[in-house]
N, C-alpha and C positions, 0 to 999 in steps of 0.2 A: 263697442265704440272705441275700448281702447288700439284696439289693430288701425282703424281707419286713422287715428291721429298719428300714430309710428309711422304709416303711410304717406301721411301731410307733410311732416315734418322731412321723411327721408331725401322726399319732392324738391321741398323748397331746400334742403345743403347742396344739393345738386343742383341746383338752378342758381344757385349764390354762386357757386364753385366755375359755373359753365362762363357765366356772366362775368366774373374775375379772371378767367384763362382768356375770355375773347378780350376785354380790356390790355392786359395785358399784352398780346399778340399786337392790335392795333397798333399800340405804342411803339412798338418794337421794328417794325418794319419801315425800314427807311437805312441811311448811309448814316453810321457813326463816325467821330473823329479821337482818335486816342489824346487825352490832353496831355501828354510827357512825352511823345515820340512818333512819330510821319507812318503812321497804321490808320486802317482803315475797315471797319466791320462794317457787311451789308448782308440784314435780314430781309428776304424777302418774302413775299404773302404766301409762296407755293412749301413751305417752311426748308428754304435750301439758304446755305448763306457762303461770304467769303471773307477771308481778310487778307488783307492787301500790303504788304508795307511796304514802301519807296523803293524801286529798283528790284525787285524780288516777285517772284510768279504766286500768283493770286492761293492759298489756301479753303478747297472747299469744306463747307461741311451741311449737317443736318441740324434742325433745333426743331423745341417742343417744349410748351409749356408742363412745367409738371408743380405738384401742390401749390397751385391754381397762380404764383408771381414768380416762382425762379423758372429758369430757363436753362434747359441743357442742351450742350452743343455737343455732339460727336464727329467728329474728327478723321477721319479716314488717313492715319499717318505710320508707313512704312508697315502696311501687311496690317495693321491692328486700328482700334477704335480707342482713339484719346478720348476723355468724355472732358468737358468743365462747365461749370454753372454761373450764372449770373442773374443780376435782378436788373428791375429799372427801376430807379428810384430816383424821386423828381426827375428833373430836365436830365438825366444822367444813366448810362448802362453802365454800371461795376460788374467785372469780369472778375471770380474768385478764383485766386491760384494759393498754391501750396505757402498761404504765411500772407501772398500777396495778393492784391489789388491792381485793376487795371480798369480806369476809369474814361469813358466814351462819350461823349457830347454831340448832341445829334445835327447833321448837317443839312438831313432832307428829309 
């Protein structure tokens, strides 16, 4: 009996974890608005995204939910893969940088 409960149990973290990552995603896909400065993050559903800022050629990249609410973004910039993470937390995306924060308010 006790195998079949280690079983149950392995089941249902992975079905928590599966259900947290779609969550997650949902929320995330739409046009962010940088609250400090004319930037523009857009997640979209096929996980590809951009950002934008005033006057300046659009920035691609990649994202993907990983331990089940941050989000990692890779980056494709000059030959190499910048990674950086972020969460959504209430009405807000905060983008983690090195000390800093960059905070995003969702437009659509």
């Amino acid at each position: 009996m006790k195998p079949l409960k280690m079983i149950c149990l392995v089941f249902l973290m992975m079905t928590v974890l599966i259900l947290g990552c779609n969550r997650t995603e949902s929320r995330l896909v739409g046009k962010w608005k940088n609250v400090s400065m004319p930037e523009i993050v857009e997640f979209r559903d096929n996980k590809t995204g951009v950002f934008v800022v005033q006057g300046n050629p659009g920035l691609p990249f990649t994202w993907t939910v990983v331990e089940g609410k941050r989000v990692k973004i890779d980056i494709p910039y000059m030959g190499r893969i910048q990674t950086l993470f972020g969460k959504v937390a209430d009405d807000a995306f905060v983008l983690e940088g090195k000390g800093e924060q960059a905070v995003y308010k969702k437009t659509e």
